[in-house]
N, C-alpha and C positions, 0 to 999 in steps of 0.2 A: 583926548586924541588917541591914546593908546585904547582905547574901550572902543572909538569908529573902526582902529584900523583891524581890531581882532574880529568884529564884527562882516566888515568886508572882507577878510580874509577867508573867514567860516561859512560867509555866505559862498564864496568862491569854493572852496572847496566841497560844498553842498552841491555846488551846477554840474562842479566834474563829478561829484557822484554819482548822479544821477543815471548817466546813459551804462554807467558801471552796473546800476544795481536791476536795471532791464538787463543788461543781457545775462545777469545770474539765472534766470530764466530754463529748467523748472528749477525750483527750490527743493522739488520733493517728487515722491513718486510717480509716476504718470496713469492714469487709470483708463484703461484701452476696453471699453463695453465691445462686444462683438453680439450680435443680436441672433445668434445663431449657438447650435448646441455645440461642446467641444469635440474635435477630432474630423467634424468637417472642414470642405474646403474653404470656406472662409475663416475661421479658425486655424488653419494651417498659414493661411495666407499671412491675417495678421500675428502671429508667434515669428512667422521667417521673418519679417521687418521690424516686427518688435524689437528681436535680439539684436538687428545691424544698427535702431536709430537711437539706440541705449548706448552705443558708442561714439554717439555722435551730442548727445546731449547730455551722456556723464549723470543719468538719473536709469534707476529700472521703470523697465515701462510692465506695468501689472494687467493681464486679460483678465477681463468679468463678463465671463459667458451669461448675455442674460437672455435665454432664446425663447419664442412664443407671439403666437396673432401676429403672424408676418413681418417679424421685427419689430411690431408696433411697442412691444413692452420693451424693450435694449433703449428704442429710442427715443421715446415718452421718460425713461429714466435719464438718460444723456441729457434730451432736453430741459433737463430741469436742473442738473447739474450746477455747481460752482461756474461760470464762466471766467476762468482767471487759466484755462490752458492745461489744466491739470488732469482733467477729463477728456477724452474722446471717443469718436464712435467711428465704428464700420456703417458706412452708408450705401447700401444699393440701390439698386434698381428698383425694387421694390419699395424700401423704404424714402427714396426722394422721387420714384415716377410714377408707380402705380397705386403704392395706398392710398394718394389724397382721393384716388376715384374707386375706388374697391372697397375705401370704408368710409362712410359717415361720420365716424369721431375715431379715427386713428389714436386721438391720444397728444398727437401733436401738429404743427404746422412745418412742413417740409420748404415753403418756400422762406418763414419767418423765423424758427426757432434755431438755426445751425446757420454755423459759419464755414463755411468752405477750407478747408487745409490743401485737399489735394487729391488726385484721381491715383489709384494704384494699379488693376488689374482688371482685364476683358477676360470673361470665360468663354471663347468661341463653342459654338451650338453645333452638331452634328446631326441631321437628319439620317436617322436608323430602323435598319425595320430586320425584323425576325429574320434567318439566313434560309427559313423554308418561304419566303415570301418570293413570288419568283421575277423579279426586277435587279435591275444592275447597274442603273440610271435613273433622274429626272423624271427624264420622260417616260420610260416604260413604267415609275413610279404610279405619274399621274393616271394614264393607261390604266393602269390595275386599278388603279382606287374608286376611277368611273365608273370601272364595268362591276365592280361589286355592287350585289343584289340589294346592300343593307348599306349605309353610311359605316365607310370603317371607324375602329374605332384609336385614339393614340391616348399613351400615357403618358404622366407630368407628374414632378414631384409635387404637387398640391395646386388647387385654383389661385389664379392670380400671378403665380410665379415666373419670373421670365422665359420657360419653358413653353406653359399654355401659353402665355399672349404672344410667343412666337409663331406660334403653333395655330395659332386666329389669325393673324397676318397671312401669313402663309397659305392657307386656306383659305384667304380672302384674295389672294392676288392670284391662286389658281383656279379658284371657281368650284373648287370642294365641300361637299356636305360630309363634316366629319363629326364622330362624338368621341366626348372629354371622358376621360376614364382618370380622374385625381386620384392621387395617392397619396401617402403620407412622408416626403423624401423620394430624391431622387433613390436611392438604392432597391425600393420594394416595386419601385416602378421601372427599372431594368430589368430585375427579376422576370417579370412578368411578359418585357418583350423580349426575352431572352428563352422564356418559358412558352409564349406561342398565345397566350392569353392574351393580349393586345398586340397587333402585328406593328406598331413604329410609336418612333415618339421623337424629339428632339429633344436632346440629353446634351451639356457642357463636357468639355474636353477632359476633363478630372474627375467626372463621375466614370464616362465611357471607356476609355482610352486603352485599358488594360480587358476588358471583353472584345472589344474591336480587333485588338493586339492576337488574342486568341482564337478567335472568327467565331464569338458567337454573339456578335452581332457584325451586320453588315451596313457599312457606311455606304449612303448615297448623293450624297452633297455638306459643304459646309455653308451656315449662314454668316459668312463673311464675303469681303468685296475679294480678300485675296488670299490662297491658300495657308494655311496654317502651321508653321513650321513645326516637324515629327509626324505631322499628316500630310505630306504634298502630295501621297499620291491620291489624294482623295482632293476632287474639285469643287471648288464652288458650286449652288445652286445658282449667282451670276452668270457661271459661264457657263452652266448648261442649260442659259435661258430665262432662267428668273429676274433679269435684269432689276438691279438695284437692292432684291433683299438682303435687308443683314438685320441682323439679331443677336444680341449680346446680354451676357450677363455680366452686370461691371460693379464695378465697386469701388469706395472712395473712402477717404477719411475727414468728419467735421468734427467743430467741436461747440460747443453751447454759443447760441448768437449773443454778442455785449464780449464775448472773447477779444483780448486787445490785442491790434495788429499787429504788434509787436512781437508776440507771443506766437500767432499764427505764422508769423515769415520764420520764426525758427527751426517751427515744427516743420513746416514746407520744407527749408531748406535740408533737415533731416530726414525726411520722407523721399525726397527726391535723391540724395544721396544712399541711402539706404536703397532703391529698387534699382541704382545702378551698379549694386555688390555684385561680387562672382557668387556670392555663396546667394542672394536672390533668387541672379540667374538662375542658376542650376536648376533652384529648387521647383522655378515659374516654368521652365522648360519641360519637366520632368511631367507636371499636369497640366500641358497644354497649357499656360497662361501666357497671355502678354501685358505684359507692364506697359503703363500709360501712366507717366509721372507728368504731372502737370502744376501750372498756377492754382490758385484760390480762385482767380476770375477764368480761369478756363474750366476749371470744374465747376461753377456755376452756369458756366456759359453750354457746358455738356450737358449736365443734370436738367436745364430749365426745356433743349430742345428732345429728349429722351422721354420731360413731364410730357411735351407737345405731341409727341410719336403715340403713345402709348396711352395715352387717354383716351384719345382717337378711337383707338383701339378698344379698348374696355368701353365707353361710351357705344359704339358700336355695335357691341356685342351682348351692350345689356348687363355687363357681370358686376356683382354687387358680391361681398360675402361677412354684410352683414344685414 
C-alpha cells in the first residue's frame, strides 16, 4: 500500500512538473544567425531586440552574422539547426519571397524548413534621384525618364534585392524601359546616384535618410500607402498617382520547422514585447523603421502573400541569378 501510494504521489508530482519544466524555456543561450554582414541594418536591427528580449527570457541571446548568396548561406544553416528554439534567424524578404524564384537550389525550402516566430520591421523605400536631375515630382519624374534618348538607368544594392524588384514593379506599373545598374550593397550604390553616375534608384529609409537629410539626394515619392514618419514631407508615390504601389523591405524572425510551440509562443511573446520598448522605438525611428510585431500565423500569413507579389514579379521579368 505504501509502495501504490508513493508511486501515485511521484507520478503526481511528475504531471505538475511538467508544464514547470516547458516554461524553463530557453535553458541556454540563444543563437540569433542574421544572414547579413555586421554593422548593417539588419544587424542593427536584430542586436536592438536582442538586448530588450534577453530580459524578457533571462538567457543572452548570441548574433552569428553569417552573410552571403542572398542569405541563402544564414539560412541553409538555420535550417538545419537543432529545432528545440535555441536557434533563429532573421528572415526577409528575400530570404522567404524572392529566393525560392531567383535560385534553383537556395539551399533550402522557405515554405517547409522554418517555423514562423514573428514579423519585426518594414524598411520603407524612397524613390531618389540625383539633385541635378531636374524633377520634383512623380510626374515630372515619369516626364523626364520618357523623353530620355537612352533607357535610364537605376541602382540597387544587388540583383534580386527588394530594391530592384521594386524597382521592376514600378516600371512596370509606369510603362518604363529602364536598366539595372546592380551593385554590391546599398552604400556603393548611393554613392553613385549621389555622384551622378546613375541618376535614381529606390533606396530603404536607413541607408538614405542622412544624404536626404543633407540634400544630396532628392526624394521624390515614398513606396508606402502612407507617409512615413521623420519623412512626412515627402509623399507617397499613391498620392501622387501611383495608385496602390508599395514596396517593402521587411523582415522577420523564424526558427528551424519541428520547433515546438511551446517554445515559439515564448519567443513571440518576447519579440513582441521587446519591439514595443522605448529603447526599440527610439532606435526604429531614428532609421526610418516601423515595427510590425505580429503572430506566427500572421507572419506566415504575410511572408506566403509577399512569396505571391514578388514571384510575379521575378517570373516576369525573367530574373534568375543562378
Amino acid at each position: 500500500m505504501f509502495f501504490e501510494k508513493t508511486v501515485r504521489r511521484c507520478a503526481m508530482l511528475a504531471a505538475l512538473a511538467l508544464p514547470l519544466a516547458a516554461a524553463a524555456f530557453p535553458t541556454q543561450p540563444v543563437e540569433w544567425v542574421v544572414p547579413y554582414a555586421a554593422g548593417g541594418g539588419s544587424d542593427v536591427v536584430a542586436r536592438v531586440v536582442a538586448t530588450e528580449m534577453t530580459k524578457t527570457l533571462g538567457q543572452s541571446i548570441i548574433i552569428n552574422n553569417k552573410p552571403g548568396a542572398g542569405t541563402n548561406i544564414g539560412a541553409s544553416y538555420a535550417a538545419r539547426a537543432n529545432a528545440d528554439g535555441h536557434v533563429v534567424l532573421t528572415a526577409d524578404t528575400a530570404t522567404l519571397a524572392a529566393n525560392p524564384f531567383l535560385y534553383s537550389k537556395p539551399g533550402y525550402d522557405a515554405e517547409k524548413d522554418f517555423a514562423p516566430v514573428g514579423l519585426m520591421a518594414r524598411f520603407p523605400m524612397l524613390l531618389v534621384v540625383n539633385p541635378q536631375v531636374p524633377v520634383k515630382d512623380l510626374k515630372e519624374f515619369l516626364a523626364w525618364a520618357k523623353a530620355q534618348p537612352n533607357p535610364p538607368a537605376f541602382g540597387t544594392p544587388g540583383a534580386g534585392s527588394p530594391h530592384h524588384l521594386a524597382t521592376e514593379l514600378f516600371a512596370d506599373m509606369a510603362g518604363l524601359k529602364l536598366i539595372h545598374a546592380p551593385y554590391k550593397g546599398a552604400a556603393p550604390a548611393v554613392q553613385d546616384v549621389m555622384g551622378g553616375q546613375v541618376p535614381f534608384m529606390f533606396v530603404d529609409t536607413a541607408s538614405g535618410a542622412p544624404h536626404i537629410k543633407a540634400g544630396k539626394l532628392k526624394a521624390i515619392g515614398v513606396a508606402s500607402l502612407k507617409r512615413v514618419p521623420n519623412f512626412e514631407t515627402i509623399p507617397t508615390l499613391d498620392e501622387q498617382g501611383m495608385k496602390g504601389f508599395e514596396a517593402y523591405a521587411w523582415q522577420g524572425m523564424v526558427a528551424p520547422a519541428k520547433t515546438p510551440a511551446a517554445n515559439i509562443e515564448i519567443l513571440n511573446k518576447a519579440l513582441v514585447k521587446a519591439l514595443g520598448t522605448d529603447a526599440a522605438k527610439e532606435r526604429f525611428q531614428t532609421l526610418g523603421l516601423e515595427a510590425i510585431p505580429s503572430s506566427p500565423q500572421e507572419m506566415a500569413a504575410y511572408a506566403k502573400a509577399e512569396r505571391e507579389k514578388w514571384g510575379k514579379v521575378i517570373k516576369a521579368k525573367g530574373i534568375k541569378l543562378d
